[in-house]
Steps between C-alpha positions, in 0.01 A plus 500: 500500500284197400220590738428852351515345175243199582280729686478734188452178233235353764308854519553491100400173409795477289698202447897490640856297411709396832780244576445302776796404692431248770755280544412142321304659258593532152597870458372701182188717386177431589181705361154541723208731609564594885146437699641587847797575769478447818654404862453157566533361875584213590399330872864546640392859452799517209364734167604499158354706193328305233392537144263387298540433172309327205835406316423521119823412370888498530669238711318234748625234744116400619424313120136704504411624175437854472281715586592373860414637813825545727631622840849721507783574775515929390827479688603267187346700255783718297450681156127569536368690195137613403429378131405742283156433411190674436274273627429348849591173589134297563453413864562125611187289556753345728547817733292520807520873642358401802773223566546512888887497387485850415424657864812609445475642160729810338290518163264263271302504198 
């Protein structure tokens, strides 16, 4: 399951590959360092779970240039693997932990 698997890289540090499959996005590999998953609510009360990512490489609709600091649907996340590394991925100076969007959090950096 991707959750156990992003859970594990985030309490790692270590950098994963994923496919994101939203529809009108182009499909293929993308490469990051997972900051954080959590439940995000909405005002209607609706809830989905998020990702963060800083995106390092792979494919991109936004145009950003990488490093770039990016939000994820898990429930279009497929083919999550840790990278085998021995070294930590550096923490974003992008990445507040104390973001009030992550009441709701599951696990963070």
């Amino acid at each position: 399951m991707s959750l156990g698997i992003l859970k594990e890289a985030i309490a790692k540090r270590m950098p994963i590959t994923f496919e994101y499959n939203k529809p009108e996005k182009t499909p293929g590999e993308r490469v990051g360092n997972p900051h954080a998953v959590f439940i995000m609510r909405k005002k209607d009360g609706s809830e989905s779970t998020k990702v963060h990512i800083v995106q390092t490489s792979g494919v991109s609709d936004s145009g950003q240039e990488f490093p770039s600091f990016r939000l994820f649907d898990l429930t279009e996340l497929s083919n999550v693997r840790i990278q085998d590394t021995d070294t930590p991925f550096d923490i974003s100076e992008d990445y507040n932990a104390e973001w009030d969007g992550y009441r709701y959090v599951i696990a963070k950096v």
